[in-house]
Gaussian input, Z-matrix of N, CA and C with variables (Angstrom, degrees):
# hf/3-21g

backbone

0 1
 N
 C     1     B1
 C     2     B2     1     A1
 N     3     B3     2     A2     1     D1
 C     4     B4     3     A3     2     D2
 C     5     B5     4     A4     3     D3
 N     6     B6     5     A5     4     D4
 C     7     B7     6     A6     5     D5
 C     8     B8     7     A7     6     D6
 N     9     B9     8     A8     7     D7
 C    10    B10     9     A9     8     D8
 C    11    B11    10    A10     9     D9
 N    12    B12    11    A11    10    D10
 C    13    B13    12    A12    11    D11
 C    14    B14    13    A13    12    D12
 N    15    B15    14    A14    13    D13
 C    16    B16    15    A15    14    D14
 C    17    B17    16    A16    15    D15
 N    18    B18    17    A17    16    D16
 C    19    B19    18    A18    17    D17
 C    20    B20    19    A19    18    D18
 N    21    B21    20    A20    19    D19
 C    22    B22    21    A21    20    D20
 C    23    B23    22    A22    21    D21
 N    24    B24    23    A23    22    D22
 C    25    B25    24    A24    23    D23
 C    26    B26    25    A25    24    D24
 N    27    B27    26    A26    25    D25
 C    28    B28    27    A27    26    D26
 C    29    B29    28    A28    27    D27
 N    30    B30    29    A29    28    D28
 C    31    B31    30    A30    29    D29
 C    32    B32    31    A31    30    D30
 N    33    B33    32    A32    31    D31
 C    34    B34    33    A33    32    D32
 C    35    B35    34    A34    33    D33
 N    36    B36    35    A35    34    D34
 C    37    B37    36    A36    35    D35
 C    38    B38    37    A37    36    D36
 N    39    B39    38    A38    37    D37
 C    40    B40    39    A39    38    D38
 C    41    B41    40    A40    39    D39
 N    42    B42    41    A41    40    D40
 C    43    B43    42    A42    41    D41
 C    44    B44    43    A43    42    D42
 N    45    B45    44    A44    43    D43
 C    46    B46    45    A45    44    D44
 C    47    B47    46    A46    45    D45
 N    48    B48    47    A47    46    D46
 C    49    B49    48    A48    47    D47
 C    50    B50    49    A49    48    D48
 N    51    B51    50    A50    49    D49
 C    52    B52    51    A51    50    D50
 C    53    B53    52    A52    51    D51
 N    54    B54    53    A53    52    D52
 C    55    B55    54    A54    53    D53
 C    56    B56    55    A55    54    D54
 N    57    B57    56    A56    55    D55
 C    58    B58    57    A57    56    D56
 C    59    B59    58    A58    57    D57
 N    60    B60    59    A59    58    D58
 C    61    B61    60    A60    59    D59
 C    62    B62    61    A61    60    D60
 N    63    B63    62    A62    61    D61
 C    64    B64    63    A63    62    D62
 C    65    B65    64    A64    63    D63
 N    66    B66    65    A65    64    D64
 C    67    B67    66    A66    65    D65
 C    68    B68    67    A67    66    D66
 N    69    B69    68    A68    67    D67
 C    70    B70    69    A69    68    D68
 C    71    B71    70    A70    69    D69
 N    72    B72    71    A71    70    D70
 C    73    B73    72    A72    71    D71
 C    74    B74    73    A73    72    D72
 N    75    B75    74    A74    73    D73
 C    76    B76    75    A75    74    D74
 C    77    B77    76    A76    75    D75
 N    78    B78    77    A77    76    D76
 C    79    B79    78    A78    77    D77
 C    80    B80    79    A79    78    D78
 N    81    B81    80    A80    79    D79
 C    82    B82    81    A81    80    D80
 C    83    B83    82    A82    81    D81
 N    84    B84    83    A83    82    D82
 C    85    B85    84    A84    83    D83
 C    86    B86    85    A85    84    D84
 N    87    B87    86    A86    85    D85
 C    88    B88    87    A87    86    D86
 C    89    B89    88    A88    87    D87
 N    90    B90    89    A89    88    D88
 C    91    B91    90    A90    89    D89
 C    92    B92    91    A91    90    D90
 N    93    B93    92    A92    91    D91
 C    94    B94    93    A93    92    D92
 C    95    B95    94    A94    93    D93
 N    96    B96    95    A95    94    D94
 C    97    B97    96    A96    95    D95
 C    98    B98    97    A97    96    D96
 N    99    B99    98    A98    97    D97
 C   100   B100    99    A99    98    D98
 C   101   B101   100   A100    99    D99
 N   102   B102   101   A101   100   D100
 C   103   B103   102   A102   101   D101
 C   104   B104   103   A103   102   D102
 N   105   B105   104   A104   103   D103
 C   106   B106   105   A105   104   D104
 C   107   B107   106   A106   105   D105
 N   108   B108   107   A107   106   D106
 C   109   B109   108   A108   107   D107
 C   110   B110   109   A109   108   D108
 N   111   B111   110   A110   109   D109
 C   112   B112   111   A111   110   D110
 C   113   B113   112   A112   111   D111
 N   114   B114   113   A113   112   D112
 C   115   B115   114   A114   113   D113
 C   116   B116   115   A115   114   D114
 N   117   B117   116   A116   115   D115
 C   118   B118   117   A117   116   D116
 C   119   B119   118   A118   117   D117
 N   120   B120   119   A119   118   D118
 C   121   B121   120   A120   119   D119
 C   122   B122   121   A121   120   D120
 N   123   B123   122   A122   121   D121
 C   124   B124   123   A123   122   D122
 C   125   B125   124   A124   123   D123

   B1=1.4703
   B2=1.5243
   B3=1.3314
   B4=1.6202
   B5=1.5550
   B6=0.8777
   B7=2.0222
   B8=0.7706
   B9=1.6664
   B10=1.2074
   B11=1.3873
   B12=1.6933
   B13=1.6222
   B14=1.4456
   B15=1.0830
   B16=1.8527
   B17=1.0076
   B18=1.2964
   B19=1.6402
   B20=1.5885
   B21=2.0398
   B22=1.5193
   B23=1.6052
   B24=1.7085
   B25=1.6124
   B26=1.5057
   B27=0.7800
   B28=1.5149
   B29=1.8139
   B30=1.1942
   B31=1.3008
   B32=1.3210
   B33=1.4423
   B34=1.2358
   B35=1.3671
   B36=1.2858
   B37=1.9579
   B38=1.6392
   B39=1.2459
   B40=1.2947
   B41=1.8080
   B42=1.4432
   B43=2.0715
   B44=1.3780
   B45=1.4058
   B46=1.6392
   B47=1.4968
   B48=1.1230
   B49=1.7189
   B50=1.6818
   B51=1.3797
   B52=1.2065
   B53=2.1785
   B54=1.5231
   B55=1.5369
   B56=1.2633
   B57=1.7000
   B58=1.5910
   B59=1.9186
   B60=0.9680
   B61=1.6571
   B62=1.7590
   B63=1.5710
   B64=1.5447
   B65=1.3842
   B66=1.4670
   B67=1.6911
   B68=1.2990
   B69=1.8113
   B70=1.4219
   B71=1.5068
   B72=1.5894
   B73=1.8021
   B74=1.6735
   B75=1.4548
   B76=1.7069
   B77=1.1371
   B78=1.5483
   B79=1.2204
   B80=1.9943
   B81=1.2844
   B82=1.5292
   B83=1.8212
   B84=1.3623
   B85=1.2825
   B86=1.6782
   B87=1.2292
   B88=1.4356
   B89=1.3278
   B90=1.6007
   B91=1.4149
   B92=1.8106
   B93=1.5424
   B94=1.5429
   B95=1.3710
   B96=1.7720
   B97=1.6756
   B98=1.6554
   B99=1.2865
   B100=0.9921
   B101=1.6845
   B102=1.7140
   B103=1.5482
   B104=1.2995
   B105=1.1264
   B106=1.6416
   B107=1.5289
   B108=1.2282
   B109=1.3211
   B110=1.8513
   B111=1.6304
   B112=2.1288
   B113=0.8664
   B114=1.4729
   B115=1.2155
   B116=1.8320
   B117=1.2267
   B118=2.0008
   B119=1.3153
   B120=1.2156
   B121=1.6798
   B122=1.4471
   B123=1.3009
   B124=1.2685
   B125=1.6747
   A1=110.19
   A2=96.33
   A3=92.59
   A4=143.63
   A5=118.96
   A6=115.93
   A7=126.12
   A8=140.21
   A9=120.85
   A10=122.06
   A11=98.60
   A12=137.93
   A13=118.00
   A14=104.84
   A15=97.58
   A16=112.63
   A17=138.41
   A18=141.48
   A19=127.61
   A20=96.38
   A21=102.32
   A22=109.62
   A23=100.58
   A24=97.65
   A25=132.31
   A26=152.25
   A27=161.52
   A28=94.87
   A29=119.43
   A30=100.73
   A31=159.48
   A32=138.43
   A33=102.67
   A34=155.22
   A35=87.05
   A36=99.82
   A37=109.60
   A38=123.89
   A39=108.45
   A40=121.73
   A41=96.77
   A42=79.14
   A43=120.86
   A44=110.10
   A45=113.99
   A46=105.94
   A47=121.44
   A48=117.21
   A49=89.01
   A50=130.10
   A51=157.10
   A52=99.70
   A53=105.37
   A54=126.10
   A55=112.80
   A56=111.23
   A57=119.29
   A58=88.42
   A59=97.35
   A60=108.57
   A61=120.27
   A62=99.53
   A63=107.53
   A64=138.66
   A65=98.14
   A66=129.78
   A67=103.77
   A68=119.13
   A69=129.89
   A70=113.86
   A71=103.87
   A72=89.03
   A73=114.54
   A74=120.39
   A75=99.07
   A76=137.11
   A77=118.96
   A78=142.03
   A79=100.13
   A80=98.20
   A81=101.04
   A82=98.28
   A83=116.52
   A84=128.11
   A85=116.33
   A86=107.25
   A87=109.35
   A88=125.67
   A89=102.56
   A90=126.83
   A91=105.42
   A92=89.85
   A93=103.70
   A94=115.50
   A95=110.72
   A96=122.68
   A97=90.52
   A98=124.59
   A99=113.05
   A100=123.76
   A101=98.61
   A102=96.01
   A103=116.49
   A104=117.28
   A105=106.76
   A106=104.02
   A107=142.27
   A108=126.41
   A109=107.63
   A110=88.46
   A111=85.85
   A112=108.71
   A113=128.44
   A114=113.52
   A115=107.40
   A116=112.65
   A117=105.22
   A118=105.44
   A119=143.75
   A120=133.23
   A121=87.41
   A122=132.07
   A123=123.60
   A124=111.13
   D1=124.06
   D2=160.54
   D3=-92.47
   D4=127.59
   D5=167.99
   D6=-54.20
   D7=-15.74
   D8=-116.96
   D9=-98.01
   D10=-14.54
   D11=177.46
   D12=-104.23
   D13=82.92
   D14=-175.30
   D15=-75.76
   D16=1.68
   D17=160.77
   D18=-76.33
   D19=-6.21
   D20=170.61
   D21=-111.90
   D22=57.02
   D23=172.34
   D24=-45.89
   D25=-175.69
   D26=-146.53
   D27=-125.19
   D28=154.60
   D29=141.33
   D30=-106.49
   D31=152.21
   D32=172.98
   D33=34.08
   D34=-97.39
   D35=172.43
   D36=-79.62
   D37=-22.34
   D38=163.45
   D39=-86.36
   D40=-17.51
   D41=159.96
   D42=-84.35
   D43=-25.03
   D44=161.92
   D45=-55.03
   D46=-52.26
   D47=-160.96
   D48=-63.33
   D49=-58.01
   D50=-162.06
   D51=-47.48
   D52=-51.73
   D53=171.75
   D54=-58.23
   D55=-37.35
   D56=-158.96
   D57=-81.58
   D58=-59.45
   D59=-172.09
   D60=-44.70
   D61=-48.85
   D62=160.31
   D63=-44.65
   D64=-42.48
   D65=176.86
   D66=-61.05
   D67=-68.81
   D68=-177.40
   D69=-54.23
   D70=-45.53
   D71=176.85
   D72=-92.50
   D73=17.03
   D74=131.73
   D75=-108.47
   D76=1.54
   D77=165.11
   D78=-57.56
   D79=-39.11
   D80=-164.99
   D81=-80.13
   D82=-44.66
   D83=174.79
   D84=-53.64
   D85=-43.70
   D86=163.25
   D87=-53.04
   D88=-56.18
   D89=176.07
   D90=-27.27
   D91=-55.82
   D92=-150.12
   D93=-76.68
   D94=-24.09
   D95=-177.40
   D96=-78.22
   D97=-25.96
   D98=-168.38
   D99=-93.96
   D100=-11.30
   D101=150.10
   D102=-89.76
   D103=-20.89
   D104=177.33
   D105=-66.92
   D106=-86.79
   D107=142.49
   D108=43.38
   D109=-90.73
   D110=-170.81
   D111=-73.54
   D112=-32.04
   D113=-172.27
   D114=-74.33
   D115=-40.33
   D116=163.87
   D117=-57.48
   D118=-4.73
   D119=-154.88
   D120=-110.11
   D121=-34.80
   D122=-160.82
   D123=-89.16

């Protein structure tokens, strides 16, 4: 992706979709250190 034009913003629903997606894959990244975690703890 480029920047280079800040007059060709994104829209809306795609920086929301774009926010939603960010959230879920560190939600998922967390998720995952944190089974690795019990499963090394045990």
């Amino acid at each position: 992706m480029l920047w280079s034009d800040p007059e060709n913003e994104p829209p809306k629903e795609l920086r929301e979709m774009q926010a939603k997606l960010r959230r879920a894959s560190v939600l998922l990244a967390v998720a995952m250190v944190l089974l690795m975690f019990v499963v090394g703890a045990r």
